[in-house]
N, C-alpha and C positions, 0 to 999 in steps of 0.2 A: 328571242329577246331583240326587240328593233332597238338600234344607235341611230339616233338621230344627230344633223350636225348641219349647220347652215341655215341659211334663211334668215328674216324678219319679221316682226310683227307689226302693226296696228293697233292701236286701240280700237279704233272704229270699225275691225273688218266686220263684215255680214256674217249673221248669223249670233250673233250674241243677243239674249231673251230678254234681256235687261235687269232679270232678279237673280242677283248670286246666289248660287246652289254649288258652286265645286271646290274644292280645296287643291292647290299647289302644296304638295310634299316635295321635302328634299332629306334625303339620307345621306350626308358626309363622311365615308369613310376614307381610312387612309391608301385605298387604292384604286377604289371604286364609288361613282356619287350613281345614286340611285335617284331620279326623279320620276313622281307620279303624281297622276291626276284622277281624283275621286270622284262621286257623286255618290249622295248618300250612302257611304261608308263601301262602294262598289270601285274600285281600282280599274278605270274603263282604260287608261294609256299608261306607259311606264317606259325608260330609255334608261338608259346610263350611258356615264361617258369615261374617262380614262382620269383618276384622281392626275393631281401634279403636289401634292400635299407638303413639298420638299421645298416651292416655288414660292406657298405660301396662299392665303385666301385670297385674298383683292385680287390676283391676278388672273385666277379663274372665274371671276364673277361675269366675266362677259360672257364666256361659252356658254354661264350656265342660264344668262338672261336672253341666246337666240338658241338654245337648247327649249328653254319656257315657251318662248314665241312662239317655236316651231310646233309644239305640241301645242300651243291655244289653235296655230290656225289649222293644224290636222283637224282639231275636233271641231270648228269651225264655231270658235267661243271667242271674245270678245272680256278684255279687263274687266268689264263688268260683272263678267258672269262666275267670279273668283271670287270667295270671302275672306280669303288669308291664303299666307303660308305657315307651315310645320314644316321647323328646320332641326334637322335631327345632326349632335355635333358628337363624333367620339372625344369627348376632353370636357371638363368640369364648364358646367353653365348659369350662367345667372336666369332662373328661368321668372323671375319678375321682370325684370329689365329688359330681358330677351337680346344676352349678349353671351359672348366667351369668356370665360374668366381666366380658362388654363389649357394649357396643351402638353402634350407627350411628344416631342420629337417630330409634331406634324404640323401643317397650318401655323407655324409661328407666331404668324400676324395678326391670327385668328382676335385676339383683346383688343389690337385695334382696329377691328372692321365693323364700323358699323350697320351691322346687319338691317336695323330696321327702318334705318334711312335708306338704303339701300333698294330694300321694295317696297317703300312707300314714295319714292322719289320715283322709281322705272314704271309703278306698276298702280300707286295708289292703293299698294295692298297693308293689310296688318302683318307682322310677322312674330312666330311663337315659335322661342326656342326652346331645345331641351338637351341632356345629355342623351344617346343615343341608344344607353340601355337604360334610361327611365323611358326611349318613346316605343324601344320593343315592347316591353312590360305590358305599356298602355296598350298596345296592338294584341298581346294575346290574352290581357287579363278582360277584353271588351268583344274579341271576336275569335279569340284561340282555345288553346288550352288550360287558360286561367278563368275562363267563365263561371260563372257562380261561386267562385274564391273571393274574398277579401283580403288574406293575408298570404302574401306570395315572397320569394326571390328567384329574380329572374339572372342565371350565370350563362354567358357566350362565354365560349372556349372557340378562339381564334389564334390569328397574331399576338393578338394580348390577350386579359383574362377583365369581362366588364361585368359590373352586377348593377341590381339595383332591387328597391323593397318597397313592396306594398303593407300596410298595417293598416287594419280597420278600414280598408276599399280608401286609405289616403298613400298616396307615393310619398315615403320617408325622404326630406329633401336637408334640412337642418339650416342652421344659422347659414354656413358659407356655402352652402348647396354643393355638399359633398357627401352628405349622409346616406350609406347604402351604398355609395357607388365605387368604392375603393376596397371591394371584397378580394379583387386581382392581386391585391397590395396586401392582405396581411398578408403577417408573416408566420409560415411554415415550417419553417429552417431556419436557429436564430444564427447559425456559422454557414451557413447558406452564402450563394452569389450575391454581387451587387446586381438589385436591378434597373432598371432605366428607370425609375419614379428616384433614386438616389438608395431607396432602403437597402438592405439586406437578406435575403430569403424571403421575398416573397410569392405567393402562388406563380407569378406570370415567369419571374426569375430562375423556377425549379421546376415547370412543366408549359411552356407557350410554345407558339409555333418558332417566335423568333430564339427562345432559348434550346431546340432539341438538336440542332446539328452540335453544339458544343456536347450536350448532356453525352452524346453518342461516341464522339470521339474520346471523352473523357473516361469510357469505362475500359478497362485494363485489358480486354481482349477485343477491342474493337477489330483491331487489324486482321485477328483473323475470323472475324466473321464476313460473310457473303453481304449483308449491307455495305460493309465497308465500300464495295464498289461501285453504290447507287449513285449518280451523279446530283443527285436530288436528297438532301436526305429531310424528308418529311414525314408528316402524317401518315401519308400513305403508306409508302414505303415502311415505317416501324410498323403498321399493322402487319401488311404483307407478310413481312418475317417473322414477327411475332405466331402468329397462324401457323408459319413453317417449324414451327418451336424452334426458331433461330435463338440461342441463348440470350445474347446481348440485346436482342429489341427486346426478348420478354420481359429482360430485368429494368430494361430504361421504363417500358410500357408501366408496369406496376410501379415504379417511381413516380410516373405522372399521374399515374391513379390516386398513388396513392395521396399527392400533395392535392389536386385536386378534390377528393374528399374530402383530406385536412381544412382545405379555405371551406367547402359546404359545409361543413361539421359547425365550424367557426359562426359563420351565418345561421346556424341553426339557435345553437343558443344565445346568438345576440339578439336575433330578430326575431322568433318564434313564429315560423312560419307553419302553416299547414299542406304547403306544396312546393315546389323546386320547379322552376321549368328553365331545358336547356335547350340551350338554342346556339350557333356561331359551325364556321364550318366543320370541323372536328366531328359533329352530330352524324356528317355521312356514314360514320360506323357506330351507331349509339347502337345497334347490336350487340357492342361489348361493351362501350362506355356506359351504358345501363344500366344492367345490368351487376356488374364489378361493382360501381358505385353505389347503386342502392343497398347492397350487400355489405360493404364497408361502413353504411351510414346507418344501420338497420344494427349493426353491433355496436360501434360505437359512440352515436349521439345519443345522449343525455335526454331523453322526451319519454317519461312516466305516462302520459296522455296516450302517447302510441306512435304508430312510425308516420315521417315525414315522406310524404309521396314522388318521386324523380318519374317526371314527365318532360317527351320533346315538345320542342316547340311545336306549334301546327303550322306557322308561315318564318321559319327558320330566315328565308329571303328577304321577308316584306313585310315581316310585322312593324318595325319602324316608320313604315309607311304608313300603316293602318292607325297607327299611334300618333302620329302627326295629324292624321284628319280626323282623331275624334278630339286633340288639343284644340286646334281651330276650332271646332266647333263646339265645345265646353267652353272656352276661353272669351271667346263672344257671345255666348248663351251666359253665361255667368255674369260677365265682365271684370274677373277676377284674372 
């Protein structure tokens, strides 16, 4: 993976064709911003750079406009030769207006930055937002896993827990464009934790990345389990022991299974999907996660029709990306 960092651009530099053919993608997460550059749905450059999420938006928009530069004049492309951006945002989005609506503990600032002045002012570009597991979705329901599907939910199990829903080959969005995308948030446990959205028991609250050091400490024999001395206590780490039939990971492990089922379960009869696809880093062991849950979901959802399919993603990394450059490109083919 090249980090690119420094430099400027030009409009005018040599080598730009004059008919835009590329798309600028941007995937905004809360640690890591992924930018890449497309050509017909082909991912030819890609960089990242070190989120500051805490710092807030606006202040990272310059790195990430000679982060841009620097990738046009590696490819040796010219403003011109760009039809938009796809700007992929963890946190609730206005995807008509192409703005922030909301954030979690990240980009504060995020409602008021306005994004599409922004690169239309640096760059004369258009820019298209989206929440950031409606622009996976797009990335695997058009070149992944979800191909030839219609009706999909798409769950990342990360730091936090993001969904979103395809119905009739249209992305469920709703009045406040929040529909689909707070499957993190029901609730699984009504005496459950509080979680950082305010609720109470929700998915991200009783099984995420940022809730399992607590979950671990809190079971009654932590101390004298062998995790107890991980300096780390993560994902990793709770498989490891778990594997070693460490008690204490196995029991926390099948807690998160099992609340994670409970929110798919949830999703299944709200949305009626004919596929599930996971994706977020957690997946580097969907050898168990898988498994376990399609077996949980397979007893207990509710689908007379037959069972609901649990597939990985196929670009776990970069489907956001792939989702952004087929928005740009629907979104001015359309003009919608």
């Amino acid at each position: 993976m090249k980090k690119q960092s420094g430099g400027s651009f030009s409009p005018s530099f040599g080598g730009g064709k004059g008919e835009a053919s590329h798309a600028i993608v941007i995937d905004l997460g809360g640690t890591i911003i992924k930018i890449g550059l497309l050509l017909g749905t082909q991912l030819i450059d890609r960089t990242e750079v070190v989120a500051q999420s805490a710092s807030g938006l606006k202040s990272q928009l310059p790195e990430l406009e000679t982060t841009i530069d620097k990738m046009l004049c590696t490819n040796r492309l010219s403003a011109k030769d760009v039809l938009g951006v796809g700007f992929s945002f963890a946190g609730l989005v206005d995807s008509v207006e192409n703005r922030i609506l909301s954030t979690n503990q990240k980009y504060d600032d995020g409602p008021d930055t306005d994004l599409v002045g922004w690169a239309m002012r640096r760059w004369n570009w258009p820019l298209f937002a989206m929440n950031d597991a409606r622009m996976a979705l797009l990335g695997e329901w058009q070149h992944g896993a979800g191909q030839g599907c219609s009706d999909l939910v798409m769950v990342t199990l990360g730091t936090g827990i993001g969904t979103a829903v395809l119905i009739g080959g249209e992305l469920l969005i709703g009045k406040h464009f929040q529909a689909g995308n707070l499957g993190g948030h029901f609730v699984v446990n009504h005496k459950g934790t509080v979680c950082t959205c305010g609720n109470v028991g929700c998915v991200e609250a009783e099984a995420s990345t940022w809730r399992l050091p607590s979950l671990l400490k809190e079971h009654p024999e932590f101390s004298k389990s062998p995790i107890h001395d991980e300096k780390v206590l993560d994902f990793k780490a709770l498989f490891q022991y778990a594997e070693k039939n460490d008690r204490v990971a196995a029991e926390v492990l099948d807690h998160c299974l099992s609340a994670w089922a409970a929110g798919i379960i949830t999703m299944i009869h709200a949305f009626d999907p004919e596929m599930i696809i996971l994706s977020g880093g957690l997946m580097k062991s969907s050898a168990i996660i898988l498994p376990a849950l399609q077996k949980k979901i397979d007893r207990l959802a509710w689908t007379p029709w037959g069972k609901v399919k649990l597939v990985e993603a196929k670009f776990p990394d970069s489907a956001a990306l792939y989702g952004a450059d087929w928005l740009v490109r629907s979104k001015l083919k359309t003009g919608k």
